[in-house]
NUMI-29247 format. One record per residue: residue in one letter; x, y, z of N, C-alpha, C, O, CB in turn. Coordinates in steps of 0.02 Angstrom, whole numbers, plus 32768, in hexadecimal, padded with zeros to 4 digits. Each point is the difference from the previous one (the first is absolute). Glycine has a CB too. Layout:
# residues N
aXYZXYZXYZXYZXYZ/...
//
This chain:
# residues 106
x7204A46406087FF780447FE8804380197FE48034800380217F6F80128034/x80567FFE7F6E804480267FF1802C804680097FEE80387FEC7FE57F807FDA/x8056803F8050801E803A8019801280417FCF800D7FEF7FC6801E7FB8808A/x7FD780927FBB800E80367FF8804D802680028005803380237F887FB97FFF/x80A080017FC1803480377FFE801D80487FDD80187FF77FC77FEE7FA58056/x7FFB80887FF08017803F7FCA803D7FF27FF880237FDF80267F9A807F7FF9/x80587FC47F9880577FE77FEB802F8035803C803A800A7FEE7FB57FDF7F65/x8004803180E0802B801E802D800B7FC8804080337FF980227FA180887FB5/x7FDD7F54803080207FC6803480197FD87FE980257FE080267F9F80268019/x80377FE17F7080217FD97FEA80487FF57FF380207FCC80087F82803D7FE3/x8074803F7FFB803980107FFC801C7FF88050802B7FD57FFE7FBB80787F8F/x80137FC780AC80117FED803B80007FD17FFE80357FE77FEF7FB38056803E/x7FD97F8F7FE580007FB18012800C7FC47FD8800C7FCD80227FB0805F801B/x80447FCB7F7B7FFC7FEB7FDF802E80077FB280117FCF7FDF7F918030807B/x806680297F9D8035800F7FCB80477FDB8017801A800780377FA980747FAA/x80587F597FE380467FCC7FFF7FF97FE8802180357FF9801E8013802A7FC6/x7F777FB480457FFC7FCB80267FF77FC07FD67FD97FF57FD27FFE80568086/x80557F8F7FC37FFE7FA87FC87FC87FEB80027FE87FE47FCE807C7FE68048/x7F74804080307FC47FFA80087FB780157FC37FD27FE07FE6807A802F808F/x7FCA802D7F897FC880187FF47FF580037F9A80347FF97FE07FD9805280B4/x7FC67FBC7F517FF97FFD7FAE7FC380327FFC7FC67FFE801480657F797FCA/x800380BC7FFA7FB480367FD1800C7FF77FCD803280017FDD7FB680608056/x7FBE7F8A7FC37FEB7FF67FD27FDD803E7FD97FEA8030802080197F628015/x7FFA806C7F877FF1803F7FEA7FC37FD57FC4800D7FDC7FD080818084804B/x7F3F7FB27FF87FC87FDC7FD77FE6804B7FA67FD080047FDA7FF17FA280D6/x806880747F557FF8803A7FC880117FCE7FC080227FCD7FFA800B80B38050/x7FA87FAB7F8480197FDC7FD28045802D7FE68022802780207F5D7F9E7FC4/x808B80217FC880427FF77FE9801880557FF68031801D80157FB77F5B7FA9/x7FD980A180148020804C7FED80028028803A802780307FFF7FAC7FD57F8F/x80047FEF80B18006801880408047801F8036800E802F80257F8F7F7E7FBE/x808880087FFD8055800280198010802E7FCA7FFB803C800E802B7F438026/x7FE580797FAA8012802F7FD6800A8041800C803280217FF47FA37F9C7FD9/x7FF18057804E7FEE8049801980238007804C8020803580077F627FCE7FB2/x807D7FD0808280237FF7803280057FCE80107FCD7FDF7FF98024806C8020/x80517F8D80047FF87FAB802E803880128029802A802C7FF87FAF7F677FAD/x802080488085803580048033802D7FA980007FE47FCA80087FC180A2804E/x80987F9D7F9F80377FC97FDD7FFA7FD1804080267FD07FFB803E80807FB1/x7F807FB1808080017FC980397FB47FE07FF480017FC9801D8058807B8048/x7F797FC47F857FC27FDD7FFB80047FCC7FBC801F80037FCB7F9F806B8074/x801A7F6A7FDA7FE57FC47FD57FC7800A7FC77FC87FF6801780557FCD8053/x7FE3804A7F657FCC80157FC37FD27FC9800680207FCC7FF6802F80717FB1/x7F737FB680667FDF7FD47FD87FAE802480047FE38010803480797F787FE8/x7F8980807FA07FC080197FF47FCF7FF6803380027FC88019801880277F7D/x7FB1803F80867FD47FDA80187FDB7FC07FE87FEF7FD38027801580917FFA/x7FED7F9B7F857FE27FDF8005801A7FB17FF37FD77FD37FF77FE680967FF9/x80867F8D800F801C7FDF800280247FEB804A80397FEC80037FBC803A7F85/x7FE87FE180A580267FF780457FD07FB0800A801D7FCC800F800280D58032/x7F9F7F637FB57FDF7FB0801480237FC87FC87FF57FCA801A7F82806C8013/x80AD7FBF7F9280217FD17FF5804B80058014802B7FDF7FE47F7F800F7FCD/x8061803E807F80557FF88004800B801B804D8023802D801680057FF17F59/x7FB17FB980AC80037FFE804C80427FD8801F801E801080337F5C7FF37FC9/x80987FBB7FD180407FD88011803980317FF7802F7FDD80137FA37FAF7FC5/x803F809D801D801C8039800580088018803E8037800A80197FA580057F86/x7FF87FFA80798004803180447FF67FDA80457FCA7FEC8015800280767FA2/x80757F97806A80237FCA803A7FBF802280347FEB803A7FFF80C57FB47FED/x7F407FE980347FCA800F802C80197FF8804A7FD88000802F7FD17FD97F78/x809880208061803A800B80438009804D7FEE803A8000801780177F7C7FF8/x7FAB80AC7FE4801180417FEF7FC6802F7FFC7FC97FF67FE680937FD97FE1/x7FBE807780607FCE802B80087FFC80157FC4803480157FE77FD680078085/x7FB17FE57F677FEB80377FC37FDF803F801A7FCE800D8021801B7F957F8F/x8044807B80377FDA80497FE97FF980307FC8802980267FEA7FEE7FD1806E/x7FA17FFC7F947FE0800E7FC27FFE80447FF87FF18029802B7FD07F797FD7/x805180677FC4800980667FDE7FD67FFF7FBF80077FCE7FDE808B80568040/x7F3F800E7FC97FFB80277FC6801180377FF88034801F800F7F8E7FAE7FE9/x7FF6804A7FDE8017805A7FF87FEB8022804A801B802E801E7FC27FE37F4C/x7FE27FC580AB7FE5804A80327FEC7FB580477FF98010803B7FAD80827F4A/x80587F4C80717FEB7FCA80317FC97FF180007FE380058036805E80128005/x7F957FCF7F897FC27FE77FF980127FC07FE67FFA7FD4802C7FC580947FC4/x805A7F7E7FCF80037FBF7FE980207FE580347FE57FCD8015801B80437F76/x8049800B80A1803B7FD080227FC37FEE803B7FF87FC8801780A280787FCF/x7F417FF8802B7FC97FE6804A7FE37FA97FD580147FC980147FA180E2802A/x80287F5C7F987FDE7FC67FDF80397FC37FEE7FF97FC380057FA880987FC5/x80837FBE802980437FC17FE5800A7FE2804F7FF87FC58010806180877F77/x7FBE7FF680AD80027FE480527FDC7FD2801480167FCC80197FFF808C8003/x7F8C7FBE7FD57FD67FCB80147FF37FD47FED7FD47FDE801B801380558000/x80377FBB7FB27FFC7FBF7FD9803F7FD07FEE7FF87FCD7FDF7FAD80757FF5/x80A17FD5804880297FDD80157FF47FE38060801A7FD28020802F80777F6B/x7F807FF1808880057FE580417FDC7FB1800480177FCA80107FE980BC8020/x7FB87F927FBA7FD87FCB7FE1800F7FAF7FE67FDE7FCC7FFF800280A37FEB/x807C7FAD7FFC80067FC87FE3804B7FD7803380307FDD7FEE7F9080607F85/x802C7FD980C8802D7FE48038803A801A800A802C7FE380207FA97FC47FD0/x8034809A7FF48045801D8006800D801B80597FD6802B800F802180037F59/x80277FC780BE7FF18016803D7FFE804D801D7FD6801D802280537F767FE1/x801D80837FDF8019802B7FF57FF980487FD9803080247FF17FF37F79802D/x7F9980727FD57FFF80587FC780038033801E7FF88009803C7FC17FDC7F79/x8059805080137FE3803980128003801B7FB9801D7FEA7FCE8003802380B4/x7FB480317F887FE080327FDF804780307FEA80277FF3802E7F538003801C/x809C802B7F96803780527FFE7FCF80267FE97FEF80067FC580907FDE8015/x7F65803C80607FCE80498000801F80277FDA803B801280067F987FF18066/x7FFA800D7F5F800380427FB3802D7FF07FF98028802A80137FA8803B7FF0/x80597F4D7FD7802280017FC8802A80277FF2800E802E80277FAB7FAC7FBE/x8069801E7FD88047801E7FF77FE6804B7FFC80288026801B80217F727FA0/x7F858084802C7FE4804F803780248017802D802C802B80037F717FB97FFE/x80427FEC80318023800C80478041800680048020802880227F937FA18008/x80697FFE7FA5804E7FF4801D802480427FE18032801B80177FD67F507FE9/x7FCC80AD7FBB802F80487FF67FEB802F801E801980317FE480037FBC7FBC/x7FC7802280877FFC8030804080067FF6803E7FF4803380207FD77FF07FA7/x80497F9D806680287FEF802180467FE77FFF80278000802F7F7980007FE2/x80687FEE7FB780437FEA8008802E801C7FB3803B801080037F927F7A8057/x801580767F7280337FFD7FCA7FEB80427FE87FF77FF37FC4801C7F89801B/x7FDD80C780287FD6802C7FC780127FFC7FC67FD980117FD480138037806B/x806A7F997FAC8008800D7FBA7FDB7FB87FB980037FF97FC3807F80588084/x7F5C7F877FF57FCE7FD07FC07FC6801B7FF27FD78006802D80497F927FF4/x7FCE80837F917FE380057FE37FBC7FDC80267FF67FD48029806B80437F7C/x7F81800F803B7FA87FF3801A7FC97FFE7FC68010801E7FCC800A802980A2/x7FB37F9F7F947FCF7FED7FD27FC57FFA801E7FCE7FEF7FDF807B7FDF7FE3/
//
């Protein structure tokens, strides 16, 4: 089952850990509008050919805009033997009202 974090536990537990990799499944003009310089870009729909990419010794935790695609990207990296997911509840949303207010929103 994949886990659930908001960017306030993340930022606690998980933020600059060597361990850990966010992934940001948004597409391109998306960053544009907001990204956060520590996450990994790769499209949702480009995440099932570029799985050799993503070290499966390492905790993922999946981000969009609001936490609907990263939930689906979660369950389908879990699916695909990743041991390690989680979810970032409401997306970079969330993270600009928990953590950053000054990123732009869409």
């Amino acid at each position: 089952m994949v886990g659930e974090l908001t960017p306030t536990e993340y930022q606690r537990d998980a933020a600059g850990s060597a361990t850990t990799l966010l992934l940001d499944v948004r597409e391109a003009w998306e960053l544009e509008v907001a990204s956060l310089p520590t996450a990994v870009h790769i499209p949702m729909g480009e995440v099932p050919g570029r799985l050799a990419e993503l070290d499966r010794g390492r905790d993922i935790v999946v981000m969009c805009r609001s936490g609907g695609r990263s939930l689906n990207v979660a369950r389908f990296l879990e699916s695909q033997g990743y041991p390690s997911v989680a979810n970032l509840t409401g997306g970079i949303l969330a993270w600009a009202r928990e953590v950053d207010p000054s990123l732009a929103t869409y």
